[in-house]
KEKE-3310 file (N, C-alpha, C; in steps of 0.2 Angstrom, whole numbers, plus 5000, padded with zeros to 4 digits):
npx = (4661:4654:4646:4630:4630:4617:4617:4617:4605:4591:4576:4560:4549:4534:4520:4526:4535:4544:4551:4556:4564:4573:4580:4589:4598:4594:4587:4585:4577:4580:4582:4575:4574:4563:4556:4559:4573:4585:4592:4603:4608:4605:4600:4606:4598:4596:4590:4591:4590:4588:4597:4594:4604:4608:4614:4617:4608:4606:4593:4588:4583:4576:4573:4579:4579:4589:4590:4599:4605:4595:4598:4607:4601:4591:4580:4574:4570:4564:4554:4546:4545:4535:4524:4519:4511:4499:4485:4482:4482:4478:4484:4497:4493:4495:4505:4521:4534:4546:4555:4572:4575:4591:4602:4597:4586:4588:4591:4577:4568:4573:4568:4555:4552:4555:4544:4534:4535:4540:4548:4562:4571:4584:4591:4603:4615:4618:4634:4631:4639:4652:4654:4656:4665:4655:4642:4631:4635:4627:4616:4608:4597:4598:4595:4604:4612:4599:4583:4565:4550:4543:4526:4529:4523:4527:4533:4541:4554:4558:4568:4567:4556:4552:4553:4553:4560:4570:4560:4553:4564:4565:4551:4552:4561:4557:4544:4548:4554:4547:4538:4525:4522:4515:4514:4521:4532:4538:4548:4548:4537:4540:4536:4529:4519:4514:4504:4495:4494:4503:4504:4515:4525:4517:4508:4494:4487:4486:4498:4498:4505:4513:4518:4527:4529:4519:4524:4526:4538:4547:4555:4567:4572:4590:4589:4577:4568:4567:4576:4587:4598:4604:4609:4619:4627:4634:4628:4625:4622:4629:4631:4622:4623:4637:4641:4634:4636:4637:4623:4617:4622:4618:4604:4603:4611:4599:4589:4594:4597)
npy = (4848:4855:4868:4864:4867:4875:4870:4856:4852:4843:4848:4842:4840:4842:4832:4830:4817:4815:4827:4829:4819:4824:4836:4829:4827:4815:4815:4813:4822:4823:4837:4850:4859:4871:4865:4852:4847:4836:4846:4840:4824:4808:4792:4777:4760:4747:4736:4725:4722:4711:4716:4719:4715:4704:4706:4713:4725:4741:4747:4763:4781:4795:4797:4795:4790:4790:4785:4778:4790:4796:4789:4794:4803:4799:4805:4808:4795:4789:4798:4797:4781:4783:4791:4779:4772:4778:4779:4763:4755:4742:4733:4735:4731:4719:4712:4704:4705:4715:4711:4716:4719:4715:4729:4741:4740:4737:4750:4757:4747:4745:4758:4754:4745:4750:4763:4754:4746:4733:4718:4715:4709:4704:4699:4692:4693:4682:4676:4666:4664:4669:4681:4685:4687:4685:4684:4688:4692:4681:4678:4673:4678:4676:4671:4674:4680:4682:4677:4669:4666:4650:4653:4667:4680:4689:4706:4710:4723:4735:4746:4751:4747:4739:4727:4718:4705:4702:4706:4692:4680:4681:4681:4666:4664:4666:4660:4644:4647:4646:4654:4670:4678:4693:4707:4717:4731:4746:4760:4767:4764:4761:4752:4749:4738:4735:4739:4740:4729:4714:4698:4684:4672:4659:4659:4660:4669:4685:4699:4712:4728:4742:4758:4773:4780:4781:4780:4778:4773:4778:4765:4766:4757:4756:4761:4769:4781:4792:4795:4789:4799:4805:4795:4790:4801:4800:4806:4799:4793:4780:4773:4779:4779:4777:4791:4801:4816:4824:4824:4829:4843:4846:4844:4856:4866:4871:4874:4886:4895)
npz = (4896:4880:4872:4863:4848:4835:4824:4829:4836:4831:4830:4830:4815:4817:4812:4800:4794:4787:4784:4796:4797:4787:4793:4801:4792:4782:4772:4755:4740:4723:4716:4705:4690:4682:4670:4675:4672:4681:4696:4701:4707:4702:4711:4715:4719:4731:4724:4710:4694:4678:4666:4648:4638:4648:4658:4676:4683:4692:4700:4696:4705:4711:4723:4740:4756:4770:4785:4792:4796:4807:4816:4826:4832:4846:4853:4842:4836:4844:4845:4833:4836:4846:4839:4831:4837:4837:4829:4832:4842:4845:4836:4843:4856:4852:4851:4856:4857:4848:4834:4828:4811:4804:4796:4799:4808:4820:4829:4827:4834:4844:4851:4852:4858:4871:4872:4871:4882:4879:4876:4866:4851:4841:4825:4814:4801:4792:4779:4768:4753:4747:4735:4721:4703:4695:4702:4716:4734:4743:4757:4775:4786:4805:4821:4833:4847:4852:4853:4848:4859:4860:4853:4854:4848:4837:4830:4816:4812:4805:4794:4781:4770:4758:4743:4752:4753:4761:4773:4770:4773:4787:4793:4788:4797:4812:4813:4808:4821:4832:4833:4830:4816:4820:4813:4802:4803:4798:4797:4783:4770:4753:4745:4728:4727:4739:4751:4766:4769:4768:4759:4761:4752:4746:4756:4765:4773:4776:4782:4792:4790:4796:4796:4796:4786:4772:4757:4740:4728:4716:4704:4690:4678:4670:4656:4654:4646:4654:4661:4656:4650:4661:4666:4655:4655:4667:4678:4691:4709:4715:4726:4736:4753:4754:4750:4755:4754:4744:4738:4749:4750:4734:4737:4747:4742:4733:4740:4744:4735)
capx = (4656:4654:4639:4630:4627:4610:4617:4617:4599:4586:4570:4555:4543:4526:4516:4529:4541:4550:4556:4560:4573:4577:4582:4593:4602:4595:4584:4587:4574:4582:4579:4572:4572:4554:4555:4560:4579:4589:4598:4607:4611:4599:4603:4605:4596:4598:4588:4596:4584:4591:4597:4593:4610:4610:4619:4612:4609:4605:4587:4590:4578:4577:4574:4583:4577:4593:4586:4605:4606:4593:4601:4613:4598:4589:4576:4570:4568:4559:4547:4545:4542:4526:4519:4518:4504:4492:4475:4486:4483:4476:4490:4503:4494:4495:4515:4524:4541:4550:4561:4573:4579:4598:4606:4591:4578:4588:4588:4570:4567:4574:4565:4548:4550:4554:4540:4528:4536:4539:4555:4566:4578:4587:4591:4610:4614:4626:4636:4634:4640:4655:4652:4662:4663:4647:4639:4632:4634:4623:4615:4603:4596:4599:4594:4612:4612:4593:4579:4560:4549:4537:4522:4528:4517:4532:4533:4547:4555:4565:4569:4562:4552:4553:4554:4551:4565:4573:4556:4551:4570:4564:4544:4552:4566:4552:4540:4553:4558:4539:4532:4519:4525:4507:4515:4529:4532:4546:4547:4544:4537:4540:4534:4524:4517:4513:4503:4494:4498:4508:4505:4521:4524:4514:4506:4485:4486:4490:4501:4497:4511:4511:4525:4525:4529:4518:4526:4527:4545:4546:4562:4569:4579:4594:4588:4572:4569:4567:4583:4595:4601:4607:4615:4623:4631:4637:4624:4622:4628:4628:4631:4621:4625:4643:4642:4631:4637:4635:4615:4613:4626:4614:4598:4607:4611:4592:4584:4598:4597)
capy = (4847:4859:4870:4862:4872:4876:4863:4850:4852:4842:4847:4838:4842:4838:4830:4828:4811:4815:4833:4827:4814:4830:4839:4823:4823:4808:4813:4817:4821:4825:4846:4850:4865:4870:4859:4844:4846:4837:4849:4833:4817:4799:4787:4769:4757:4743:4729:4723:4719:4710:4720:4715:4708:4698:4708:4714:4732:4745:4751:4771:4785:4803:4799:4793:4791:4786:4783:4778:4798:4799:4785:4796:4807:4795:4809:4807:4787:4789:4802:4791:4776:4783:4791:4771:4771:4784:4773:4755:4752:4735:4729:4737:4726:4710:4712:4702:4707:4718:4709:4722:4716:4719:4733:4744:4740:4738:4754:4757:4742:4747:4762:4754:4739:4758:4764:4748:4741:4727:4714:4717:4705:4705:4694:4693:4693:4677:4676:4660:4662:4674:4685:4682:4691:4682:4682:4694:4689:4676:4678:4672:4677:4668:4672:4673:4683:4682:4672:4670:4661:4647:4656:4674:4686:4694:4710:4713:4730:4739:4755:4753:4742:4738:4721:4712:4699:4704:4702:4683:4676:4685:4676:4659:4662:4668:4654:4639:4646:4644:4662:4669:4685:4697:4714:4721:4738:4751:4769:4770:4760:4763:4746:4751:4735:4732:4741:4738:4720:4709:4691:4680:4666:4651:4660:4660:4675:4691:4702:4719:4731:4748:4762:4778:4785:4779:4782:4774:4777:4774:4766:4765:4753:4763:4762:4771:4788:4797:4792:4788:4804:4805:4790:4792:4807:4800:4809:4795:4793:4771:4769:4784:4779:4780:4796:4806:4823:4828:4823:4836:4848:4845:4849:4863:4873:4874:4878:4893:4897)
capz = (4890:4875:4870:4856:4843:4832:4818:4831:4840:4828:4830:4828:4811:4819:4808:4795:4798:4780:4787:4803:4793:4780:4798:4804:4785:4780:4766:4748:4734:4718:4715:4695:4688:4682:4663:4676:4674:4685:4696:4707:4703:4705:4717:4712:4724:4729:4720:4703:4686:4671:4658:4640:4639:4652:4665:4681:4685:4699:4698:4700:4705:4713:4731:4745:4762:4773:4791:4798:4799:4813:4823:4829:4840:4851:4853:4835:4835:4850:4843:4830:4840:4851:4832:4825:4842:4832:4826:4830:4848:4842:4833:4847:4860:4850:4852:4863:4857:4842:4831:4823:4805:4803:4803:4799:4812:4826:4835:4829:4837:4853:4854:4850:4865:4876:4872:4872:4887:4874:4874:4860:4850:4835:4819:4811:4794:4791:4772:4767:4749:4746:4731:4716:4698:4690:4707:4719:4739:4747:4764:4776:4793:4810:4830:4837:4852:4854:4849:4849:4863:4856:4855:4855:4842:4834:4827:4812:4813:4797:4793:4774:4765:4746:4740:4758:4753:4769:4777:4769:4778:4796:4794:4789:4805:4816:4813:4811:4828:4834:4835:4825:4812:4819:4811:4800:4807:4796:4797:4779:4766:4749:4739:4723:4725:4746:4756:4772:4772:4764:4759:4760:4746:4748:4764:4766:4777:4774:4789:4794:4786:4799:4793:4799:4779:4767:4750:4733:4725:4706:4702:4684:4673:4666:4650:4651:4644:4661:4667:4654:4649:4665:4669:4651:4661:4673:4684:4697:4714:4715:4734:4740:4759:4755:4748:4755:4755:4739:4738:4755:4747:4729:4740:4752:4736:4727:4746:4746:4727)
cpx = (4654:4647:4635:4627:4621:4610:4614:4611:4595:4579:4564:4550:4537:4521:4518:4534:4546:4554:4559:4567:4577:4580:4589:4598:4600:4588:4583:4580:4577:4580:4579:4572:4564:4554:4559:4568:4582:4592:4603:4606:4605:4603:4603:4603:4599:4599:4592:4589:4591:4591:4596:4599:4612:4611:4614:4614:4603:4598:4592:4585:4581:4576:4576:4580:4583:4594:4594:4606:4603:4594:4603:4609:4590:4580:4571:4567:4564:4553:4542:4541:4534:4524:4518:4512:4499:4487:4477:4484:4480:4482:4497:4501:4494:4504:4517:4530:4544:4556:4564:4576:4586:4598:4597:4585:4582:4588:4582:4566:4567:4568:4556:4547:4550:4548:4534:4528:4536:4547:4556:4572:4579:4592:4598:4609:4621:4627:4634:4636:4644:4653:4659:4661:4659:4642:4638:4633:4627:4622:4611:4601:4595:4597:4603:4614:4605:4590:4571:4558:4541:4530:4521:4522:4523:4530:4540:4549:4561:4563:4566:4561:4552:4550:4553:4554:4568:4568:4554:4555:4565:4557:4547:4555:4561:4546:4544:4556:4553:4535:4530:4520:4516:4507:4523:4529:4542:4545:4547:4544:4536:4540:4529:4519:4512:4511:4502:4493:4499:4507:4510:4519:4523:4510:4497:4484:4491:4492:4501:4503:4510:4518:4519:4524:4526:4520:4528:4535:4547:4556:4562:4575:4582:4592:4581:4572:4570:4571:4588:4598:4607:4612:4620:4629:4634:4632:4623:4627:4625:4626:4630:4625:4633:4647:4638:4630:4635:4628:4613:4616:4617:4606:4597:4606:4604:4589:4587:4597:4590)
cpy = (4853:4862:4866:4869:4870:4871:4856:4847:4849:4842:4846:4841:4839:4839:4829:4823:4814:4824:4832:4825:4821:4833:4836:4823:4820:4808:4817:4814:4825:4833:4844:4857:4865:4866:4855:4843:4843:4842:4847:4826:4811:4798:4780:4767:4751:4735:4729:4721:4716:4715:4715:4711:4705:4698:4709:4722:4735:4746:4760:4776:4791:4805:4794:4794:4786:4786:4781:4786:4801:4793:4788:4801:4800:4798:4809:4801:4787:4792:4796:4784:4776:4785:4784:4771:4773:4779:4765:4753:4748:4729:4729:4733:4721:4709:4710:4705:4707:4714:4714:4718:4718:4723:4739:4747:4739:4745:4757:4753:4744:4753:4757:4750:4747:4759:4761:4745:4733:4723:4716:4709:4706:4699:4697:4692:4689:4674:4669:4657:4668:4678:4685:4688:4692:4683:4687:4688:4686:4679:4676:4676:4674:4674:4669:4674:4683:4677:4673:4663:4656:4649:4663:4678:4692:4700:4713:4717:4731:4743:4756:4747:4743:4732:4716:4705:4698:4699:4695:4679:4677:4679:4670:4657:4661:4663:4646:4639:4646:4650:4664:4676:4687:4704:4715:4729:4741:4758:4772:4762:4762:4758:4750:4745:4733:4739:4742:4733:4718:4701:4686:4673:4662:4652:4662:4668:4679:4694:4709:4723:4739:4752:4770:4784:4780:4781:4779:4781:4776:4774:4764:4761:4759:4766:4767:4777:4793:4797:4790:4793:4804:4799:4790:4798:4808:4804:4805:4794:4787:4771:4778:4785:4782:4785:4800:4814:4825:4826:4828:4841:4849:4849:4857:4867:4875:4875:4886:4898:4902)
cpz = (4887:4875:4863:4853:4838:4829:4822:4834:4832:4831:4826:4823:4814:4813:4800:4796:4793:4781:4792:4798:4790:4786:4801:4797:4782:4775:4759:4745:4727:4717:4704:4696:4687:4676:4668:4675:4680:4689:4701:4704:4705:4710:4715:4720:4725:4726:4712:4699:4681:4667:4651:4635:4644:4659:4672:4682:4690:4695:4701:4701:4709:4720:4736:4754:4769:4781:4797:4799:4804:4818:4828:4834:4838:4851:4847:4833:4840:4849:4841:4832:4841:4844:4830:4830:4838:4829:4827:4836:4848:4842:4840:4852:4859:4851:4857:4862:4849:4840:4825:4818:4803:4794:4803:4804:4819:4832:4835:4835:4845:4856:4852:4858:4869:4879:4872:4876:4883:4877:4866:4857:4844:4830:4818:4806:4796:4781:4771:4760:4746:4738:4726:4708:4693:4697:4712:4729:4741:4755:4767:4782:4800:4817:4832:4843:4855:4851:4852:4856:4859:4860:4855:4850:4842:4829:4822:4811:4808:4799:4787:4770:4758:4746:4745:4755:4761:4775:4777:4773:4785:4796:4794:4795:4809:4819:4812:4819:4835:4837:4829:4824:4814:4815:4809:4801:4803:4795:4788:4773:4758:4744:4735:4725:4732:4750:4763:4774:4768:4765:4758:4754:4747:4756:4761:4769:4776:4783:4790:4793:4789:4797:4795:4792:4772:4759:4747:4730:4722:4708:4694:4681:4670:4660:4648:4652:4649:4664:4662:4652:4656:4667:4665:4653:4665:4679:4691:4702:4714:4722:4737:4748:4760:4753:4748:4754:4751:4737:4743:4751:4740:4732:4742:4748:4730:4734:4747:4740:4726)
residu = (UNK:UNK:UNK:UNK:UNK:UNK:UNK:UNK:UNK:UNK:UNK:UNK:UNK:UNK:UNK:UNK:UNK:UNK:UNK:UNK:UNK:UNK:UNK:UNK:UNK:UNK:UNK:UNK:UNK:UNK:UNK:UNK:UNK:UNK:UNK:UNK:UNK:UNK:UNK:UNK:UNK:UNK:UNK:UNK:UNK:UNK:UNK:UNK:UNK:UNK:UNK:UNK:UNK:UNK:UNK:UNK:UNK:UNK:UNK:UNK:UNK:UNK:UNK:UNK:UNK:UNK:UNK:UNK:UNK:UNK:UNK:UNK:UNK:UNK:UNK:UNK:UNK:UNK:UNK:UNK:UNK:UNK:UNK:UNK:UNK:UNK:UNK:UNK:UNK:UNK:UNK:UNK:UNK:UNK:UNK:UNK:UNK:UNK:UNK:UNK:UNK:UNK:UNK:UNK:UNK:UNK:UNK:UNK:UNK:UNK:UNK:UNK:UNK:UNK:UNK:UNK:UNK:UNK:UNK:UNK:UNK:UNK:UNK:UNK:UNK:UNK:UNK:UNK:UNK:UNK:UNK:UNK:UNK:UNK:UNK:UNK:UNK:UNK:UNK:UNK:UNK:UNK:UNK:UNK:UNK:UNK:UNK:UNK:UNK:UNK:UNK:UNK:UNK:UNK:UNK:UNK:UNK:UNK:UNK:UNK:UNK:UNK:UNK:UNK:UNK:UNK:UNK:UNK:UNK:UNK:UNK:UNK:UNK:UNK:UNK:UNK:UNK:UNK:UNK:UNK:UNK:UNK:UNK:UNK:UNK:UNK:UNK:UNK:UNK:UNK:UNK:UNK:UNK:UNK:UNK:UNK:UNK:UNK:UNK:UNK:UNK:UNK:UNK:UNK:UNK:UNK:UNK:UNK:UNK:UNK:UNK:UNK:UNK:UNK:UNK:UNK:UNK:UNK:UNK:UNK:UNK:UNK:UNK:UNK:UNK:UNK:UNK:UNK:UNK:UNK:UNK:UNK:UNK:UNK:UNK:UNK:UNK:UNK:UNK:UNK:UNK:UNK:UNK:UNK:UNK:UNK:UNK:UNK:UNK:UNK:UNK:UNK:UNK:UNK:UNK:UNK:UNK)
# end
């Protein structure tokens, strides 16, 4: 067995989740000069808007929070986990058992039941409508390997909240499978619009929304002033995940500068 080296040891920011992650890789904020230049590329996300001819296009903005990067230490989702305890021990004993939302939320997931002495299960993502050159892919959610017991008091578990589409499937699975959604729990939540609960469509009752990083993250149409130059330039990286390097390179080089 090898020595690890300094690279390999992440230690824990206390009191900051979003420097932890930045320690693990797994978080980009675009760098500016001082006039707000650029000096790294956007990130396109992944929700879609209409453009004004019809088509559909990536929202894009300047920050990135890529949470598969602290999967890989155990030690850091763990942390994480017992931090979601902090002012909640309410909410955490209404929990019978964490459902993680694919892929995202499962090994949050795991560590939260760990640390709660909780049951854990886990939701699939099934196609049910391939993806064509008019058409983006179809999906749903299903209990495939696991499922809820009627009556549980489920808790939802992502890595990042936005647009809780994701979430609304999970609540309809969750309650058609006769357990009761008490808590969406994700290590950051970044809807402009949802804070500390969230009321589903056509639902009377609002659901307690616990996240360890509260942060609103403007995203942009191509087209508007703050952002088209750049995308104009080709400045964007589309599929941040699948090209991460040069967003930490991007960073790396204005902490060193």
């Amino acid at each position: 067995m090898g020595v690890k080296t300094a690279s390999e040891i992440v230690e824990i920011a206390w009191g900051d989740h979003l420097e932890t992650l930045r320690r693990c890789g797994g978080y980009y904020c675009c760098p500016k000069d001082e006039q707000g230049k650029r000096l790294g590329p956007l990130v396109g996300y992944a929700g879609k808007y209409v453009a004004n001819d019809g088509s559909e296009e990536q929202w894009v903005g300047d920050v990135y929070a890529n949470f598969a990067m602290a999967e890989v230490y155990p030690h850091v989702l763990f942390h994480f986990a017992q931090q979601m305890a902090t002012g909640r021990t309410l909410l955490m004993d209404s929990i019978d058992v964490f459902c993680g939302a694919p892929l995202g939320g499962y090994s949050f997931a795991d560590k939260l039941g760990f640390a709660f002495n909780r049951r854990v299960i886990k939701a699939e993502k099934k196609v049910t409508a391939l993806a064509t050159a008019n058409a983006r892919e179809q999906s749903t959610v299903i209990f495939g390997r696991h499922g809820v017991k009627p009556g549980d008091c489920v808790a939802i578990v992502e890595d990042v909240c936005n647009n809780f589409s994701t979430t609304d499937k999970l609540i309809s699975l969750i309650e058609k499978s006769g357990g009761h959604v008490v808590a969406i729990i994700c290590l950051l939540n970044r809807s402009l619009a949802v804070d500390e609960h969230y009321t589903p469509v056509g639902a009377s009752a609002a659901i307690p929304v616990a996240s360890l990083v509260r942060l609103p993250i403007l995203e942009y149409r191509q087209d508007d002033p703050a952002v088209s130059d750049d995308v104009a330039r080709g400045n964007v990286i589309w599929k941040p995940k699948d090209n991460w390097a040069p967003l930490m390179a991007a960073m790396e080089e204005r902490r060193v500068s």
